[in-house]
N, C-alpha and C positions, 0 to 999 in steps of 0.2 A: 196528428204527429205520428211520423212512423215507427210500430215498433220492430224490433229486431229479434229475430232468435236465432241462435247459435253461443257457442259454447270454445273456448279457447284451450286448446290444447299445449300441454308443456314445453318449452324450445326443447330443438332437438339440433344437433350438431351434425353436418356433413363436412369432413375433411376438415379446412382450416375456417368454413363459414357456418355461421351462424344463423337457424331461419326461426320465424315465430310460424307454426302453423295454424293457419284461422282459419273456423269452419264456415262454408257459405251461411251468408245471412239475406233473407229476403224481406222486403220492405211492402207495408200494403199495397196493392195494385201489380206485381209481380215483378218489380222495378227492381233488378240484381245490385246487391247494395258497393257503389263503389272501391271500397276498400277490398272486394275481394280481387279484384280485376289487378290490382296496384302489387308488385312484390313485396312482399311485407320483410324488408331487410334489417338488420341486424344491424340499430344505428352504434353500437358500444356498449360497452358491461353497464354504464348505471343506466341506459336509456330505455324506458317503457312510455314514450309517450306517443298518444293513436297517430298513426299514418298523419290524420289530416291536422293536427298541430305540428309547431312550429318546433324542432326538436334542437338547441345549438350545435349538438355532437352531427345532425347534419350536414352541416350549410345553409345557407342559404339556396344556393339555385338550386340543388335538391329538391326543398321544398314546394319552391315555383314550379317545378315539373309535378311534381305528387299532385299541388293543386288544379294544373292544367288536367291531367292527367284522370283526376277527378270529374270535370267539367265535360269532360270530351264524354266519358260512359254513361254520366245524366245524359247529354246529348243521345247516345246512343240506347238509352234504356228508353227513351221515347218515341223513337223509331223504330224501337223493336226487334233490333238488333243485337245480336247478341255480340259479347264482348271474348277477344278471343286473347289478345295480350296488349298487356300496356305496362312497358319497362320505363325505367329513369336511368338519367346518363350522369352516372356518378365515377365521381375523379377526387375521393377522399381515400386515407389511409384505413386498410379495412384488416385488421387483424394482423397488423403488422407488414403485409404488404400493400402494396397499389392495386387497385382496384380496376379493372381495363374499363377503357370507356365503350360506354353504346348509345347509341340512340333514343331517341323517345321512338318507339313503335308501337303506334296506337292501328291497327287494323281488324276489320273484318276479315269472314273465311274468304273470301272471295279475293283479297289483295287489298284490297280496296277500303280506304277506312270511313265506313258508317256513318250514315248522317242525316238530318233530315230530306233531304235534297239528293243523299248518292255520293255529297263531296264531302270533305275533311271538314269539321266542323267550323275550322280557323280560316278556311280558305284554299287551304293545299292542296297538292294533288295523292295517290296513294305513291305507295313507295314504288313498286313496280314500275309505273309512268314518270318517274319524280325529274329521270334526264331529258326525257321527251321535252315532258311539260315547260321546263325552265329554259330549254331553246326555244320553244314557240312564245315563251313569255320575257323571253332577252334576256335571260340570265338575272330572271327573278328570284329575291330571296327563300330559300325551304324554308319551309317551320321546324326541317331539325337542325338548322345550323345554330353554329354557337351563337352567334352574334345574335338570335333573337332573343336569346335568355340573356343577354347582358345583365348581369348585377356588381360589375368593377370587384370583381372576385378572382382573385390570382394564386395560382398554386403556389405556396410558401416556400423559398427559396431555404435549403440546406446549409447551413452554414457549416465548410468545413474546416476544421485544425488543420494549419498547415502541419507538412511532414516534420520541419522544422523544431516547432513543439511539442508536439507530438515525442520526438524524440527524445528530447531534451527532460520532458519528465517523467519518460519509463526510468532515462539515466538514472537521474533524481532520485527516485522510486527502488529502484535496486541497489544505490552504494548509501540508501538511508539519507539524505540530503534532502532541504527545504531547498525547493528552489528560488531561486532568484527572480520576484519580481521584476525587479528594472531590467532585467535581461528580457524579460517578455514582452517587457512597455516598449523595446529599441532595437530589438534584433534586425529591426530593416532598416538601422538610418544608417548613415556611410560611417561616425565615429560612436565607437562604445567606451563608455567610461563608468569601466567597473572599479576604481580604486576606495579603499577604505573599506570593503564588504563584507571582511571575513570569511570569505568563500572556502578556504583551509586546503588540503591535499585532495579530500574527496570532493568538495564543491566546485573542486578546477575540476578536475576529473571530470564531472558531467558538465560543467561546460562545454570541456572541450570536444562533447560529440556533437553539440548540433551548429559549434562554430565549424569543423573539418567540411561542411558541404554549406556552408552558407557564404551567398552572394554577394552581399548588402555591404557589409563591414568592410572599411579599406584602415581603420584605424581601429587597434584595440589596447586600450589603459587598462594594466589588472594590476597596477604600483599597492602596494603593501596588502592582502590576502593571505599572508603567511600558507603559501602553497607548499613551501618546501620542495624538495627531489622530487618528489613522488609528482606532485600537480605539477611542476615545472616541464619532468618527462611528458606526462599528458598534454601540454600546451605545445612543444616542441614538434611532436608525431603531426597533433593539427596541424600545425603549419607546413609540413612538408603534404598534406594534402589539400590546404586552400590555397587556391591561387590569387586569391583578391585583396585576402590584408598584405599592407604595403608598411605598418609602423606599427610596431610592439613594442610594450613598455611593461616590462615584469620588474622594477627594481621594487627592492626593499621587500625580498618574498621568502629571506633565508635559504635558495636552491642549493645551496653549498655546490661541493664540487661535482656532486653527481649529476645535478640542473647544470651544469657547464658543461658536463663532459654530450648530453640532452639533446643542450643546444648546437653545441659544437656541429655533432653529429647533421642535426637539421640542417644550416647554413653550408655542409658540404653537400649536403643531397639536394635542395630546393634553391633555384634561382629568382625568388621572385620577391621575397622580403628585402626593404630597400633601408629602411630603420630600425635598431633595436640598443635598445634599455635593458643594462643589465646590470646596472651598479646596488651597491649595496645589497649587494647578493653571499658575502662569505667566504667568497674566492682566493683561493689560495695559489701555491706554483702549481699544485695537480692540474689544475681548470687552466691555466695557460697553454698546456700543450694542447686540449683537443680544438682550445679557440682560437693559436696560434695558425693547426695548420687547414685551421676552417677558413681563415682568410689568406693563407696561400691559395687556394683552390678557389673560393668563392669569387665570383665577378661580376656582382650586381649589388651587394648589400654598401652602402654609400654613407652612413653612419651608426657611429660602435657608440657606445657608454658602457664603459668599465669600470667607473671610479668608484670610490669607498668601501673598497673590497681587500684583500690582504695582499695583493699580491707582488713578492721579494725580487729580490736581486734575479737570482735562475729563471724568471716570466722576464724579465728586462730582457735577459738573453733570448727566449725564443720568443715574445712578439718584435724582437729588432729584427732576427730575420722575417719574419713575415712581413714587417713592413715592406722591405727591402726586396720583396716578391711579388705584394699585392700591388696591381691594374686597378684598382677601382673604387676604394673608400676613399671619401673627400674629408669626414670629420671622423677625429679621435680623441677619448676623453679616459686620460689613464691617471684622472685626481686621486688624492687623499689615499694611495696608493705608500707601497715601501719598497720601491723600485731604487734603488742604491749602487754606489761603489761601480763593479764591471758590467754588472746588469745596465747600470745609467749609460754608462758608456757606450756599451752595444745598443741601446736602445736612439740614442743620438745619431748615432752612424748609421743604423735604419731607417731615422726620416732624412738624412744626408741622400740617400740614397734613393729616397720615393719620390715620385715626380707628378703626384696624383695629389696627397692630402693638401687642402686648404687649410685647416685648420687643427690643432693639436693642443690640450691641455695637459698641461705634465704639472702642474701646481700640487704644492705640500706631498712630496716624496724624497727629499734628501739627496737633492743630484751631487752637490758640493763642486769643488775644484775642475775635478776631471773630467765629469761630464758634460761641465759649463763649459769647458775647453770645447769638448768635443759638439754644442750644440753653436759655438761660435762657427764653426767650421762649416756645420750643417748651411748654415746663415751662408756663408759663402757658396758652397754648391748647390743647393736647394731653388729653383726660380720658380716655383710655383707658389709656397706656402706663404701666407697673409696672416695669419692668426697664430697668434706661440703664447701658452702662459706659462710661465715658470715661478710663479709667486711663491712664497715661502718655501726655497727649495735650500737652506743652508749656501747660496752662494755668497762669495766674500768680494772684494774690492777685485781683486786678481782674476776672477771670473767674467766677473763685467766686462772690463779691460778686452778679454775674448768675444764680449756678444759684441763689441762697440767696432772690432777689426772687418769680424762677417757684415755689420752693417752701413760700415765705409764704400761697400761693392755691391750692397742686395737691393734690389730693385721693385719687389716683390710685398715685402712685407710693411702692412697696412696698421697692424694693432700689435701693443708688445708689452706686454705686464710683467713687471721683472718686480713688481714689489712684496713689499714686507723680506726684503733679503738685507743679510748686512753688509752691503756693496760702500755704503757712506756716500758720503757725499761726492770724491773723488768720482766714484762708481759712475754718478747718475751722472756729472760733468761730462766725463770720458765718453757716454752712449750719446750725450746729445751734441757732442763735438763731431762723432764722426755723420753724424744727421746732417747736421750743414758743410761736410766738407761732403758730403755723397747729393749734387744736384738731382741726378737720377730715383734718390725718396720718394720711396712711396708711403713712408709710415704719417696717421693721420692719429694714434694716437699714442701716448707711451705713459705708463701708469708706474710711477715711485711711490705708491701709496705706502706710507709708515716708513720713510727714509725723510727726515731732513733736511736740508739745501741752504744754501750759503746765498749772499749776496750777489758776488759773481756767477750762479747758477741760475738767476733770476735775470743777470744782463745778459746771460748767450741767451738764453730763451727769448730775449727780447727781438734778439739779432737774428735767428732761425724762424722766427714767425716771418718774418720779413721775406725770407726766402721761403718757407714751406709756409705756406698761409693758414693751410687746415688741419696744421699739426696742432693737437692739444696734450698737454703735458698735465698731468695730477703728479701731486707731492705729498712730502707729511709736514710741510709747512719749512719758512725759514728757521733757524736757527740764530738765536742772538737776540728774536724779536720777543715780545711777549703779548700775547689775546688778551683782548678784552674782553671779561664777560659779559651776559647784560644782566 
C-alpha cells in the first residue's frame, strides 16, 4: 500500500475564494498522487472532506468529475506522463456568488491529453482537434459536454417576492401594522374580501399601497374595518390610481365627513370605478356637497349606496340637483337617511327630472305630504325608472292618492314598496285602482306590507290579476278577519 508524504498547509484566502494549499505527495513507484493534479476547492465553511469523497456541499456531478478526473491521472501516471492540469466544471453558489462554468480539461504539454495509447483515456480527442475530430466523427458526442455527466441535476430555481408584497410589508413594517394574511393568500384573485379584519386607519393605510398598482382585483369588500378619515383618505388616493377595481364597498367604517369629502374628490378625478358602498359611514349635510358635485361631473360610476348615514334636509337639496344633472348612475340608495320637509321636495323633483336611474331607495327618511305629492308627479314625468321604495316614510292617505294619479299614466314602473306608511286602507285601494285602469302597467309587484285591507281590496285584486297577471300584491293582512294559530 502506498504511502504518502506531505504535509498540509493552512487555507489561505485570495479575494472572495477560498484555496486549501496541498503540498505534492508521491506514492511508491513515482506515481504523482492524484489529488495533487485536481484544484483542491473550497467546498464551504464546514466542509474538510478529501477531494476523493463524497462531499454534499458539493453536488453531485462535481464529484463524478473529481472522480473521473482522478482516473484519467492513474491513467496518465502510467504512461508516464506527466500531468499538467485537470479542472472541474462547477455551477454551485461559491461564496456568495456563481461560480463561472469551465470545462473538464484534462491535457498533456503537448495539447494532447496523455494516455496509454497517445488518446484521451475515455476515447476523445485533445481539445485542440476536438472541432476537427467531431466532423470527421458526424458530430460525435465530446467528453466535455454536459450531457455526458448527466446526473438529473438542475440549477435551483430562485424564487422570487413579487413587487407586490414586497411592498405591502415594508408598508406594514413602517406604520407598525401586522399585516394581513388573507391579503397575501388573495392578492391575485379578481374579488377580495377583506370585511370584519380590523385593519383600523393604519392597516388600510398599508393596504392601500400595494392595492394602487395591483392588477388582479376588480372587486374590493373592506365593510366594517373601522378605517375612519384617515384609511378612508388612503383607500380613495388608490383608487384614483388603479384602474381595475370596478366595485368598492367601504360601508360601516366610521369615514365621517372627511372620508366623504375623500371620496368625493376621487369620483371627480377617476373614471373607472363603476360601484361604490358608502353607507353607514357618518355622513352628514358637510359630505353631501363634495359627493353632490362628484356626481354632477362623474360619468361612469352606475351605483351609489348612501344609506344609514345622517344626512338632513340641506343634502336633500343638493343631491336633488345632481340628480337633475347626472348622465349616468342607474342605482340609488338614500335609506334610513333624514332627508325631510323642502329637502324631500327638491330631492323628488330631481329624479322628476333624471332620465337615467332605474332604481332609487328613499325608505325610512320622513318625506310626508309634500314630497309624496311631489314623488307622484315624478311618477308622471319619469319613463325610465322601475324600482322606487318609499317604505316608512310618514306618508298618509292624501299621499298615496298622489302616487295612485302618476301611476294611472306610468308605464315604466316594475316594483313599488309604499309600505309600513299610514296610507290605510283607502290608500292601498286608490293605488291599485288606478293599476287596472292604466292597461299600459308595467308594475309586477306592489308591497302594502304592515297596512291592513278590507274585503273589497281583496276583490279588485282579484279583478287586476285578471288583467295584470304578474302583478303580485303583499299586505298586512285583511282586517275584520282573525289567524289562526297553530
Amino acid at each position: 500500500m502506498a504511502q504518502r508524504v506531505g504535509t498540509r498547509t493552512p487555507p489561505q484566502r485570495h479575494g472572495n475564494l477560498s484555496t486549501k494549499q496541498v503540498a505534492p505527495t508521491v506514492a511508491r513507484g513515482g506515481a504523482p498522487d492524484w489529488r495533487e493534479a485536481a484544484p483542491a476547492v473550497r467546498r464551504g465553511p464546514l466542509s474538510d472532506s478529501p477531494p476523493g469523497e463524497f462531499d454534499p456541499s458539493h453536488g453531485l456531478r462535481e464529484h463524478l468529475l473529481l472522480v473521473k478526473c482522478r482516473a484519467v491521472i492513474s491513467l496518465q501516471a502510467r504512461a508516464g506522463s506527466p500531468t499538467e492540469a485537470c479542472t472541474t466544471k462547477r455551477g454551485y453558489w461559491l461564496m456568495g456568488q456563481r461560480a463561472s462554468l469551465t470545462e473538464v480539461d484534462v491535457r498533456g504539454p503537448d495539447g494532447r491529453p496523455p494516455g496509454l495509447d497517445g488518446s484521451a483515456p475515455d476515447g476523445g480527442e485533445g481539445e485542440g482537434e476536438e472541432e476537427e475530430e467531431e466532423d470527421e466523427r458526424g458530430g460525435e458526442e465530446s467528453v466535455n459536454s454536459d450531457e455526458y455527466y448527466d446526473t438529473d441535476l438542475e440549477d435551483e430555481e430562485v424564487a422570487l417576492e413579487s413587487p407586490e408584497k414586497t411592498s405591502y410589508l415594508k408598508a406594514c413594517e413602517a406604520l407598525h401594522v401586522v399585516p394581513a394574511s388573507h391579503y397575501l393568500r388573495h392578492m391575485k384573485d379578481a374579488e377580495l374580501n377583506m370585511m370584519h379584519r380590523g385593519l383600523g386607519p393604519q392597516g388600510t393605510r398599508a393596504l392601500a399601497v400595494p392595492l394602487a398598482t395591483n392588477t388582479s382585483i376588480l372587486r374590493l369588500n373592506l365593510r366594517d374595518n373601522a378605517m375612519e378619515g384617515l384609511g378612508g383618505a388612503a383607500i380613495a388616493k388608490m383608487l384614483t390610481e388603479n384602474i381595475y377595481i370596478a366595485e368598492v364597498d367601504v360601508s360601516n367604517n366610521n369615514l365621517g365627513d372627511h372620508g366623504a369629502s375623500a371620496f368625493g374628490g376621487m369620483l371627480e378625478e377617476t373614471g373607472y370605478l363603476k360601484s361604490l358602498n358608502l353607507s353607514e359611514n357618518g355622513f352628514t349635510n358637510v359630505a353631501a356637497k363634495p359627493l353632490g358635485q362628484a356626481l354632477v361631473v362623474n360619468s361612469e360610476l352606475l351605483h351609489l349606496d348612501l344609506s344609514r348615514n345622517a344626512l338632513g334636509e340641506r343634502s336633500g337639496h343638493i343631491l336633488g340637483y345632481s340628480l337633475s344633472e347626472n348622465t349616468r348612475l342607474r342605482s340609488l340608495s338614500l335609506a334610513w337617511n333624514s332627508i325631510r320637509g323642502r329637502g324631500a321636495v327638491m330631492l323628488a323633483n330631481g329624479l322628476a327630472a333624471n332620465m337615467f336611474l332605474k332604481s332609487v331607495d328613499l325608505s325610512s327618511n320622513g318625506f310626508g305630504k309634500e314630497a309624496a305629492a311631489a314623488l307622484g308627479q315624478a311618477l308622471k314625468d319619469n319613463y325610465v325608472l322601475e324600482e322606487l321604495n318609499v317604505s316608512n316614510n310618514l306618508i298618509h292617505t292624501e299621499g298615496a292618492i298622489h302616487f295612485a294619479t302618476g301611476l294611472k299614466v306610468n308605464r315604466t314602473i316594475k316594483s313599488l314598496n309604499i309600505s309600513r306608511n299610514p296610507i290605510q286602507n283607502a290608500g292601498c285601494y286608490g293605488i291599485l285602482k288606478s293599476i287596472r285602469d292604466n292597461p299600459d302597467s308595467a308594475i309586477e309587484d306592489l308591497d302594502f306590507s304592515g297596512i291592513p285591507v278590507s274585503q273589497d281590496f281583496e276583490d279588485l285584486h282579484a279583478r287586476v290579476k285578471g288583467i295584470h297577471s304578474a302583478l303580485t300584491v303583499h299586505h298586512g293582512g285583511r282586517f275584520g278577519t282573525l289567524k289562526a294559530f297553530p
